[in-house]
C-alpha positions as CSV (number, residue, x, y, z in Angstrom):
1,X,36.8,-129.7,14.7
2,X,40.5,-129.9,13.8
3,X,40.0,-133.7,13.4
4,X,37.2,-133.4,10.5
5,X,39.4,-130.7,8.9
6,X,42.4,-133.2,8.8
7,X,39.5,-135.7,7.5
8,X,38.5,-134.1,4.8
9,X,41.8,-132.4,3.9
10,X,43.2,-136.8,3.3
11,X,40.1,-137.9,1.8
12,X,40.1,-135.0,-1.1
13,X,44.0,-135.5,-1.5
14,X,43.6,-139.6,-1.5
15,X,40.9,-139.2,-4.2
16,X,43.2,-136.7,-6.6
17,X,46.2,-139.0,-6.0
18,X,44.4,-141.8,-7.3
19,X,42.9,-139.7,-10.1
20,X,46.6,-138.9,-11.0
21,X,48.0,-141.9,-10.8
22,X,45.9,-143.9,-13.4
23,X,48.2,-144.7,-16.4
24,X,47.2,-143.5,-19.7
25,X,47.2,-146.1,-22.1
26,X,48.5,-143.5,-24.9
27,X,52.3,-144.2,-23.5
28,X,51.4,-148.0,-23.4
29,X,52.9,-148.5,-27.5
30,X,56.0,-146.5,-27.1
31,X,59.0,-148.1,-26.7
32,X,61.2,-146.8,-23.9
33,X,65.2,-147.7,-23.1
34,X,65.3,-149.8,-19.5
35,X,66.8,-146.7,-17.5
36,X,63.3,-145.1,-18.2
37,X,61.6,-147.9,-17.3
38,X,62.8,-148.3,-14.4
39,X,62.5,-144.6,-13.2
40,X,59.0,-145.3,-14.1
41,X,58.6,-148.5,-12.2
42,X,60.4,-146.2,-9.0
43,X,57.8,-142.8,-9.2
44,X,55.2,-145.2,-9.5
45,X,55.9,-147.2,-6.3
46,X,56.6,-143.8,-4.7
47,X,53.1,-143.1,-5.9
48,X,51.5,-146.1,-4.2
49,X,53.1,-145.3,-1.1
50,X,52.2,-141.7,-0.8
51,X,48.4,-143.2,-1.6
52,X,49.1,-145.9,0.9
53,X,50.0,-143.7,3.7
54,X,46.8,-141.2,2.6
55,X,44.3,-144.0,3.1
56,X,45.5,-145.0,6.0
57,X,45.7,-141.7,7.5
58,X,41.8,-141.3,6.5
59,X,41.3,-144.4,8.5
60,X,43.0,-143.1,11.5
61,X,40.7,-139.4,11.6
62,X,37.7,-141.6,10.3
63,X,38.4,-143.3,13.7
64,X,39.3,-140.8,15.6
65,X,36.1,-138.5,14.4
66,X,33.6,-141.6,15.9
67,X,35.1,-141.0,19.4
């Protein structure tokens, strides 16, 4: 029982982290120094990873549910 709560609490936060982390095409025209850019480019691959490690922990409880 623990396992499907676990399941469903990682599927519900990997769908919102997605959902968050589209990027809006309304800051695509402005023009931004580099030290911006690159704090961008770094929450952004923070992002990904955080996503990354969601999925796969959906996987795992996914998995471990079937046994």
């Amino acid at each position: 029982m623990l396992v499907k709560f676990f399941w469903y609490i990682f599927s519900l936060l990997t769908v919102f982290l997605v959902l968050l982390n589209t990027p809006s095409s309304s800051n695509m025209g402005v023009s931004i120094n580099k030290s911006q850019l690159f704090n961008l480019q770094s929450k952004k691959l923070f992002m990904q990873k955080v996503v990354a490690f969601n999925v796969f922990m959906f996987f795992i409880f996914t998995i471990l549910s079937l046994i």
